[in-house]
C-alpha positions in Angstrom: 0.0 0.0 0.0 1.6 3.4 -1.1 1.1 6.2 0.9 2.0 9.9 0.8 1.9 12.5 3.3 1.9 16.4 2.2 3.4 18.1 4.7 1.9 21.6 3.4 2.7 25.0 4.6 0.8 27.1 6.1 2.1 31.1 5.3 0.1 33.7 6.8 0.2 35.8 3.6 -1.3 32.9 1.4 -5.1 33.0 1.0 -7.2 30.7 2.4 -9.1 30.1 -1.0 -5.5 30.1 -2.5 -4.0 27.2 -0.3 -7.4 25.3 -0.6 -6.3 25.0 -4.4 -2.8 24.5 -4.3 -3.5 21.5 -1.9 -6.0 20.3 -4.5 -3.3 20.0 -7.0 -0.9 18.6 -4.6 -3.4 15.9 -3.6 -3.9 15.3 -7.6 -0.1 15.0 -8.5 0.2 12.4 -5.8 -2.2 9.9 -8.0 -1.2 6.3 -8.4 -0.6 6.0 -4.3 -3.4 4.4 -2.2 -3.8 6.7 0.6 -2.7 10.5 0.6 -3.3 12.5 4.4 -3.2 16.4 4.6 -2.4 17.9 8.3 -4.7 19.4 10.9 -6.6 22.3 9.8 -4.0 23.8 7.5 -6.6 26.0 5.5 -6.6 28.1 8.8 -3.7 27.2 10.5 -4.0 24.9 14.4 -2.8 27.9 15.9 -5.2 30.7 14.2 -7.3 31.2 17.0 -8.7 34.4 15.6 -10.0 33.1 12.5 -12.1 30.0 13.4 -15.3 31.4 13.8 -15.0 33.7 10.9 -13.5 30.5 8.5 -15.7 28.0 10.0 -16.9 25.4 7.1 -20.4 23.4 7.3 -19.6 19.9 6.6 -20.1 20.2 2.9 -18.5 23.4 2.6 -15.6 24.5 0.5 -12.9 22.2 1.7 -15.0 19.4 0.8 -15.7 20.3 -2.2 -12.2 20.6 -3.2 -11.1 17.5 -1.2 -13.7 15.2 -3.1 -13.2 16.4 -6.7 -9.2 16.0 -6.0 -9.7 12.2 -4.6 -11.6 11.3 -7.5 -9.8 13.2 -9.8 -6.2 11.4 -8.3 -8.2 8.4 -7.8 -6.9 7.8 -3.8 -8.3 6.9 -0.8 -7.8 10.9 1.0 -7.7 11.8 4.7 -8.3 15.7 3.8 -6.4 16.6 7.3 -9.3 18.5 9.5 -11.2 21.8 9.2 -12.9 24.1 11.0 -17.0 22.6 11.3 -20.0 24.6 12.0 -21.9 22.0 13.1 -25.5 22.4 12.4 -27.0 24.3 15.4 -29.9 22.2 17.4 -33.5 22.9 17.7 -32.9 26.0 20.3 -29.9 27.8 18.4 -30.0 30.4 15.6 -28.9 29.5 12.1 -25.4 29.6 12.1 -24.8 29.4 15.7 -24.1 25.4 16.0 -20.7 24.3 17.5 -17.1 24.4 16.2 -15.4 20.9 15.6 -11.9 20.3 14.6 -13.6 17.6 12.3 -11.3 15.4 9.7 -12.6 14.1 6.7 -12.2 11.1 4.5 -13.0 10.7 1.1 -13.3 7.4 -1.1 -11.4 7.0 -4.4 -14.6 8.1 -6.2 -15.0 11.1 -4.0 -17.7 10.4 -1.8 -17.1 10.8 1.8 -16.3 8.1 4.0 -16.1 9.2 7.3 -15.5 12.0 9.7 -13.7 12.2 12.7 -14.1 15.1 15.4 -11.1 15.6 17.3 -11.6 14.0 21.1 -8.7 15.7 23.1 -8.8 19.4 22.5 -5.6 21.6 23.0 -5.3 25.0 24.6 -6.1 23.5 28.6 -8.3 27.0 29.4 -7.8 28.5 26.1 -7.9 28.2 22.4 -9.0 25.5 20.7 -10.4 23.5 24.4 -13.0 26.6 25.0 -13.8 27.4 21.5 -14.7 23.7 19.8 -16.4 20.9 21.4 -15.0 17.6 22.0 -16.1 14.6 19.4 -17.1 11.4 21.3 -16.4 8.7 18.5 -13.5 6.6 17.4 -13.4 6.2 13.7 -11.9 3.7 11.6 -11.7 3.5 8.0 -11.8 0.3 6.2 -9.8 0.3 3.2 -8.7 -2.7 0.7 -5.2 -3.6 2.2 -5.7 -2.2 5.8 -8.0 -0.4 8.5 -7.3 2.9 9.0 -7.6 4.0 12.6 -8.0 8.4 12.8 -6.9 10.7 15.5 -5.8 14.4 15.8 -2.8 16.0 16.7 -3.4 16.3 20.4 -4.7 12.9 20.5 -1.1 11.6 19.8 -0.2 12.0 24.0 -3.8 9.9 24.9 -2.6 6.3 24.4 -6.4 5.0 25.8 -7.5 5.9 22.3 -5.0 3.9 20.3 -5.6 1.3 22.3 -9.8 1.7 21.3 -9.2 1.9 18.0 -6.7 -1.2 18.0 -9.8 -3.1 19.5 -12.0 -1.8 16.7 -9.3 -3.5 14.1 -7.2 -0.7 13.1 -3.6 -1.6 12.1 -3.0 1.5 10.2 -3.2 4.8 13.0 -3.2 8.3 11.1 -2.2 10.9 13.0 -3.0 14.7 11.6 -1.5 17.6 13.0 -0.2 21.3 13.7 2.8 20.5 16.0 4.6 23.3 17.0 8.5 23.7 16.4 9.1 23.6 20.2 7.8 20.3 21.1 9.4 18.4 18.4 11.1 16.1 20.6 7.7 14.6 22.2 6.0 14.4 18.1 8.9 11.5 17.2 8.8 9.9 20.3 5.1 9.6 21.0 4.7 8.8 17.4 7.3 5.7 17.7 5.5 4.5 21.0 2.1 4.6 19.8 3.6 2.3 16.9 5.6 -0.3 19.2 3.0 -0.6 21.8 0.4 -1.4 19.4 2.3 -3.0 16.7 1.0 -1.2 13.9 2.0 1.7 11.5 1.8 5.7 12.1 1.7 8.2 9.6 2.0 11.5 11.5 2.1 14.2 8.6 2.4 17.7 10.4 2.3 21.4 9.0 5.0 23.2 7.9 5.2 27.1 7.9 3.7 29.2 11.2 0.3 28.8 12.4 -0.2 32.7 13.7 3.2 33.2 14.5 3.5 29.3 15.9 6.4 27.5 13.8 5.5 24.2 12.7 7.5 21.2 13.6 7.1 19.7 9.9 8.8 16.6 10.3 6.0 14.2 9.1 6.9 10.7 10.1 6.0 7.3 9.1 7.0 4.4 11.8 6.3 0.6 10.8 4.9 -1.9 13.8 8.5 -2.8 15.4 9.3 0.9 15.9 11.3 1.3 12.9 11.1 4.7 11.6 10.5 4.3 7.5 10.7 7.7 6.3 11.2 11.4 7.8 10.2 14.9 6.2 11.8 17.9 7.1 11.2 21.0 7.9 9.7 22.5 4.9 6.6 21.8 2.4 7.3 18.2 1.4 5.4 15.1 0.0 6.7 11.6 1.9 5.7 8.9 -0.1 6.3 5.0 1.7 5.2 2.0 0.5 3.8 -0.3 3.6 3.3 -3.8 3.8 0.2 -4.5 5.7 1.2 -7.8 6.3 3.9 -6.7 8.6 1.3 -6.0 11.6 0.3 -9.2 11.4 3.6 -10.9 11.4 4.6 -8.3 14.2 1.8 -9.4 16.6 2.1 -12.9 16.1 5.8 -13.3 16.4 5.8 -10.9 19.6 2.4 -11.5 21.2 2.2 -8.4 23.5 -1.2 -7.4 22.6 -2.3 -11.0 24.3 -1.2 -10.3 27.5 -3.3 -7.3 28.4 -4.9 -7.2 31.6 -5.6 -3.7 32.4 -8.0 -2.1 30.5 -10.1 -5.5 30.0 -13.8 -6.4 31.0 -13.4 -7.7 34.3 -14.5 -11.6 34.8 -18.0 -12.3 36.0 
């Protein structure tokens, strides 16, 4: 299974409309892989607190629209990275006045959408993104020919509970969006390595490149296979990291080193 991860950047003097397209024909050029995965909220930028409410998308909005016509057009399987969602408001709220998700989306090779994800664990502690979006409740996994994707955000990365769900749901591919920043670098390698060796399956963790509202991006994007091995490293800049997985391997991985077997915590407890 070929995969490639565009590590886009995000510059504050590009429009959003502008970006939208170029990452469009980036996502076209990389037809012929199986999977292609864009980073967290990059048409805005993770750390552009100021411009959520004004750039929030519904659903079906413009992202999407550019997003499906490019899968189909490149003919992949596309985890569009994450936008800003206005959800649709409820039965007591005005029109236009629904919540804010950090929600991914996932298109089909034909371009029909697959599945969303809304980001769980919400950054900021008192600020930011954890008081301005609400908190998705769902794991989502994507089944694809090859492999079972398993989706989480950014954030999500430092929460090993929900690798571990999403493990259990049959995921042996985890994707991992994100805006890293620069300065935490260090803990983006490392947590992505562990949440490959301690559930024996792949990451791809594609990050941003570029500054999120003065925020540099740690770039870096980073595939890891099910032993820990890391398979391919980006750098700093706008970059495309294309990897060809064997799917196979998790198999192999968990039956030659059973540790997944020997769980006790976290299992029903006997009646």
């Amino acid at each position: 299974m070929r995969a490639s991860l565009i590590q886009i950047a995000v510059d504050p003097d590009e429009s959003i409309d502008s970006r939208r397209q170029r990452a469009a024909s980036l996502v076209r050029e990389q037809a012929g892989a199986d999977l292609v995965v864009l980073p967290e909220l990059w048409p805005v930028g993770a750390f552009a607190y100021e411009l959520f409410e004004a750039e929030a998308e519904p659903l079906e909005g413009p992202t999407y629209e550019a997003m499906s016509k490019a899968a189909s057009d490149a003919g992949v399987w596309l985890h569009a990275g994450s936008v800003v969602e206005r959800a649709e408001s409820d039965s007591g709220s005005a029109a236009g006045e629904g919540p804010l998700y950090n929600t991914s989306l996932v298109f089909s090779p034909t371009g029909e959408l697959a599945r969303i994800y809304r980001k769980i664990h919400r950054f900021g502690f008192d600020k930011g993104e954890a008081v301005m979006m609400a908190a998705g409740t769902e794991l989502v996994t994507v089944p694809l020919p090859d492999a079972t994707l398993g989706l989480s955000t950014c954030y999500d990365l430092r929460f090993p509970e929900l690798y571990r769900g999403l493990v259990d749901a049959g995921a042996d591919v985890l994707v991992v969006a994100a805006g890293w920043p620069e300065r935490r670098r260090a803990h983006w390698t490392l947590l992505a390595q562990a949440r490959a060796v301690e559930n024996q399956a792949y990451v791809l963790a594609v990050g941003s490149a570029g500054t999120h509202a003065g925020v540099e991006q740690a770039g870096h994007s980073i595939v890891v296979d099910p032993w820990g091995e890391v398979l391919a490293e980006a750098g700093a800049a706008e970059e495309v990291l294309t990897v060809d997985l064997d799917p196979s391997k998790v198999a192999t991985t968990r039956e030659q080193f059973p540790a997944l077997k020997d769980r006790v915590l976290g299992l029903p407890a006997p009646r």
